[in-house]
N, C-alpha and C positions, 0 to 999 in steps of 0.2 A: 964777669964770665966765670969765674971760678965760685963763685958763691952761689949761681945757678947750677954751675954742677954739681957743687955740694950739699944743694936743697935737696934739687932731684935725686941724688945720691941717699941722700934720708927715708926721702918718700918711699923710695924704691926699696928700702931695708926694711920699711915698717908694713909693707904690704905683703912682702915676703912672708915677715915674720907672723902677721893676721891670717895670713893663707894656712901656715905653717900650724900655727895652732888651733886653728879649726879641725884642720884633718885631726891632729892630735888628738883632738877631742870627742872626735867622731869615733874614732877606733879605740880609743882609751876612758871613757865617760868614766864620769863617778862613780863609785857603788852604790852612796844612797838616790842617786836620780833613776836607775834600772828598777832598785825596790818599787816606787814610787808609780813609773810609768807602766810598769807591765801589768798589774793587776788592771789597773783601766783599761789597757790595749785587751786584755783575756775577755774580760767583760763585754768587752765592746764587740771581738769576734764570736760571743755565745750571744749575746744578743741580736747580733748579725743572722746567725747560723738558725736561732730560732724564728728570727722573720724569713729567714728562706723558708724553714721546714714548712714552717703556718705556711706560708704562700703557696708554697708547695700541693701542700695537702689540701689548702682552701680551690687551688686552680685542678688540681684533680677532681675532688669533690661537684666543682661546674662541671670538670671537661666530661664527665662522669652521669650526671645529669642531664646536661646537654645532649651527649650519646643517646641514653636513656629517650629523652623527647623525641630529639632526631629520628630512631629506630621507630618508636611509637606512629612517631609521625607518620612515619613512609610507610608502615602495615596498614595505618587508618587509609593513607591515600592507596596501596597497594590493593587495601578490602573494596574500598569506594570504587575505585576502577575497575575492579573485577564483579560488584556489585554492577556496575553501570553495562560494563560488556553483558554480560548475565541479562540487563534488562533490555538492552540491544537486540540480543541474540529472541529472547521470550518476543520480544515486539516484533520482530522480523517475523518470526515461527509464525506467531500467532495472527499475522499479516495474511503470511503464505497461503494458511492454513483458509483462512478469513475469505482471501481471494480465492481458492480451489473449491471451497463451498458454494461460494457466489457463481463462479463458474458450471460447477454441477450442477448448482439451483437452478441456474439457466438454461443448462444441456436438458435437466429432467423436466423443466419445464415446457420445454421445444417440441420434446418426445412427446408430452401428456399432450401438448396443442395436437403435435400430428395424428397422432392415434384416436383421440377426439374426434377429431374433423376426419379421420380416416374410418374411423371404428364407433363411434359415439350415436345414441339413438335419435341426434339431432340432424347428423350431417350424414354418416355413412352406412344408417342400418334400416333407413328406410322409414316411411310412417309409423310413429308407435311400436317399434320393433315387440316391447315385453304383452302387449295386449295383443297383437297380432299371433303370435306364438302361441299363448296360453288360447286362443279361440283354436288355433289349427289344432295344440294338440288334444283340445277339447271334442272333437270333433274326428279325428281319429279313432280317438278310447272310446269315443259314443259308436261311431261304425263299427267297431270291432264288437261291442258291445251288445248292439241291437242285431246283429248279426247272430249270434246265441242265443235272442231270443226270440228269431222269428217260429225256429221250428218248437221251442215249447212254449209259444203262444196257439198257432194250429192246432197242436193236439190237444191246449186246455181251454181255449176257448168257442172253439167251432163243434156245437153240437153232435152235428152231422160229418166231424173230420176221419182221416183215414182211421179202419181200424175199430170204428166207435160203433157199436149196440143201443139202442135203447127202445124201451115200449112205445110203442107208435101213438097210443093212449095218452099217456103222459107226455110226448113230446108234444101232440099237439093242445094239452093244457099249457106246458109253459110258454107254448108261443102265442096263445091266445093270450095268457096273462102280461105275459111281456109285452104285447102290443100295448095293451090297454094306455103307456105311458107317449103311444106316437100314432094315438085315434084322429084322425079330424072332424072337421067339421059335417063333410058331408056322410065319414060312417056313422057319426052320431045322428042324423039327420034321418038315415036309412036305421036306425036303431040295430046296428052295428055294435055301437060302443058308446057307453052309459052320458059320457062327458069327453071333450077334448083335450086332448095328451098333452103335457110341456112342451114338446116337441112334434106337433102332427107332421106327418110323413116322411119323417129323419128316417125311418126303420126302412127304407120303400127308395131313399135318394139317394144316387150318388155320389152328389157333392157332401153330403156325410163324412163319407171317406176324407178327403181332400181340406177338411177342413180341420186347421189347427186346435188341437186339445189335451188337456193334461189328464194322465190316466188318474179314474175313479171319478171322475166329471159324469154328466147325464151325455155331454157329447161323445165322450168316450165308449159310454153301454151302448149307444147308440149307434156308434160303427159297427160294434160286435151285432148287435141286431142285424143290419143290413146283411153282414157275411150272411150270418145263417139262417137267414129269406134268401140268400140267393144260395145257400148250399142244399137248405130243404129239410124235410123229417129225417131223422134216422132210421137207420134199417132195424125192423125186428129182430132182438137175436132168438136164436133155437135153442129148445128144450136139450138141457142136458144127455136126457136121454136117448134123442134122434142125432147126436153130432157126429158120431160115423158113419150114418148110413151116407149111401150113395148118392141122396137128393141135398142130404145136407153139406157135402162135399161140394157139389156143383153151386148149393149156393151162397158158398161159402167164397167158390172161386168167383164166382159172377160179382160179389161183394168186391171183391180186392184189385178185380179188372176195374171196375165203376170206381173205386177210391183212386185208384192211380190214375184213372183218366182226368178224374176232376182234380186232382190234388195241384197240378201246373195253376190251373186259375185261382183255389182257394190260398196257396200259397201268393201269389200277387197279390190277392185280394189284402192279406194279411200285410202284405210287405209294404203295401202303399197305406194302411194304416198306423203300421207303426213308425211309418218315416214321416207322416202327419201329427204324431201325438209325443206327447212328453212322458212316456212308462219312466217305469223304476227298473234302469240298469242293475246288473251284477255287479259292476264295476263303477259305474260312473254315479248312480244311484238315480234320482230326479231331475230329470232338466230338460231345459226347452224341445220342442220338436226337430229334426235329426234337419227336414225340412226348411225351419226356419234360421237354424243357424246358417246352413249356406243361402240361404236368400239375404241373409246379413251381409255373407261376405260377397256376392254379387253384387250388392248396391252397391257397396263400397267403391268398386272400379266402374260402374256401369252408369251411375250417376243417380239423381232425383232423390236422393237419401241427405241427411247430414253428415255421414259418416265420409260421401263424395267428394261434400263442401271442405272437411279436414284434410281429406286425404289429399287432394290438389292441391290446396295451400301450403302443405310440408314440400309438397315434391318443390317447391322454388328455393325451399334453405338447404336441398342435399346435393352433395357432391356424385361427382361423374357414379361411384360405389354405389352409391345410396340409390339415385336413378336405375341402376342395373339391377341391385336386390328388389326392390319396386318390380320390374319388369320378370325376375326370376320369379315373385311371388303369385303375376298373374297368371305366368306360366304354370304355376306347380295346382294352382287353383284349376286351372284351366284341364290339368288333369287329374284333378280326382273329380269335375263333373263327365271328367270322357271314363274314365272307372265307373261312378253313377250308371250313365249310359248306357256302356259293354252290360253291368249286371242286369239292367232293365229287358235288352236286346236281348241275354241268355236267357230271361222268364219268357218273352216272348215268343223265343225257339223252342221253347220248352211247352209251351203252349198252343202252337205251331204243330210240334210233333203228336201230343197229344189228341189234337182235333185231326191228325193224318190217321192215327191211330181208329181215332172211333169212325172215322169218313169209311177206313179198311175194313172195321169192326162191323159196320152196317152195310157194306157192298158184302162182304162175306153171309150177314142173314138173308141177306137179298138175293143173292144165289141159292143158299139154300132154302129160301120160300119160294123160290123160281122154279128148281126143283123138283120139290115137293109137291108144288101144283103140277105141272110138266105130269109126273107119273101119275099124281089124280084124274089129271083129265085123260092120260093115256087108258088108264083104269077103268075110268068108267066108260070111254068108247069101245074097250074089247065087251065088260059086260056087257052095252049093248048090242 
């Protein structure tokens, strides 16, 4: 028992005393072990200090790079995106755009259909609307035309027209020679006339007249013949030096009563040759007879022509319009031959008036050869 506690007693001294001088030695260490250790421990914190800095600066250098991409990066996608909006927004536009064209294309299209078939010279203007036109205003400018020149054709070519003089001698040489080219058979026969005319008895016919010719033709001299066979010789004129007396006064006025009376029929006579013939207009210049243009446009409607056969076969591809311009044109036709007409009607009044004229002219000699005898015979029963 006692040597147990004497051990432990030891133990317990000698661990004290190990405790004891470690501390001691911890706080008190040598001099040359301090030399010795610190320069390693210096070393070791600069070499420490310089693996931070490197790391330091190498982790900057990334983080710094990194930034760098990163930013890059996000303007690349920031561009792309706004690049793609950009080509969104161009495609929409040009969508819109795409589509509101298409849509007008089809509006203006819609319009051209309706106007077409409302207005077009298929469906709503009628038969051949530009050839229809160009004959009426053809034919207009012709009437207005031959109208100017009916009265300087009367005075240049009717021998015998109002107004006109010529030696009775010579008139009847040019009518004898003039004939020569419208002798027949039988005044050749009667030795009349040497040989037979191009034309025996054109100068003598009336369908003459009536019959279609283009001026300067033989048929054409040939109307003008007939007028003046039916107007006759011209009157003598009087010696210059008898034209004021008294006789030449009265026959001067007996002349101008005699022109004015005939002048009604000589002017028809004219007017129905020149609506038979193709003269050279002021205006319109050469062309068909005034005549045969509207017998054109009367076939047209009236039938047995070809122009009939076309015209009824339009009228099945035109609208309600087209029908009604068709029926406006037969109408407008239908009055310039009631115009035709009326003018026809005034020559006839005129003609009319004229023949009341000379019926009055010749009741008026008739009384005074009534008269005259009347007091002859009173006369001669007083002398006896």
């Amino acid at each position: 028992m006692t040597k147990k506690a004497s051990l432990r007693s030891r133990v317990s001294a000698g661990v004290i005393i190990s405790l004891a001088s470690c501390v001691a030695y911890a706080y008190c260490p040598p001099q040359y072990q301090e030399n010795t250790v610190a320069p390693a421990f210096q070393a070791a914190i600069a070499s420490i200090k310089g693996s931070i800095v490197s790391m330091d600066a190498s982790l900057s250098s990334i983080l710094l790079m990194q930034s760098q991409r990163l930013s890059s990066a996000i303007a690349v996608m920031t561009k792309q995106k706004a690049l793609s909006a950009n080509q969104v927004s161009e495609a929409t536009l040009n969508s819109t755009k795409m589509v509101a064209q298409g849509l007008n294309d089809i509006s203006t299209a819609e319009r051209l259909k309706k106007a077409r078939f409302d207005y077009g010279g298929e469906f709503g203007q009628g038969y051949n609307p530009c050839k229809i036109m160009a004959g009426r205003n053809l034919i207009a400018s012709r009437n207005a035309d031959l109208s100017s020149e009916l009265t300087k054709r009367v005075r240049t070519e009717i021998d015998s027209g109002p107004g006109k003089y010529a030696s009775v001698v010579d008139a009847r040489n040019v009518f004898t020679t003039r004939h020569q080219a419208y002798c027949t058979a039988d005044e050749v026969a009667s030795g009349m006339c040497k040989s037979e005319g191009t034309l025996p008895g054109a100068d003598t016919n009336v369908a003459t007249l009536f019959t279609p010719a283009m001026e300067g033709s033989d048929q054409y001299v040939a109307k003008n013949a007939f007028i003046n066979n039916l107007a006759g010789i011209p009157d003598q004129p009087l010696p210059a030096a008898s034209s004021k007396s008294a006789d030449a006064q009265s026959y001067i006025l007996d002349k101008n009563r005699r022109d004015a009376l005939v002048s009604p029929a000589l002017t028809a006579l004219k007017d129905i040759q020149i609506d038979s013939s193709g003269i050279d207009g002021t205006e319109t210049g050469k062309e068909l007879p005034m005549s045969q243009l509207m017998d054109k446009e009367v076939k047209r409607y009236s039938g047995n022509s070809d122009g009939y056969t076309a015209w009824t076969r339009s009228l099945v591809s035109q609208n309600e319009r087209g029908v009604i311009v068709e029926v406006l044109k037969v109408k407008s036709l239908e009055l310039a031959q009631k115009a035709r007409l009326y003018k026809q009607y005034e020559v006839m009044e005129a003609q009319l008036a004229a023949l009341t004229a000379l019926q009055a002219q010749a009741q008026v000699k008739q009384t005074e050869f009534s008269s005259q005898r009347a007091q002859t015979t009173t006369t001669q029963s007083v002398i006896q």
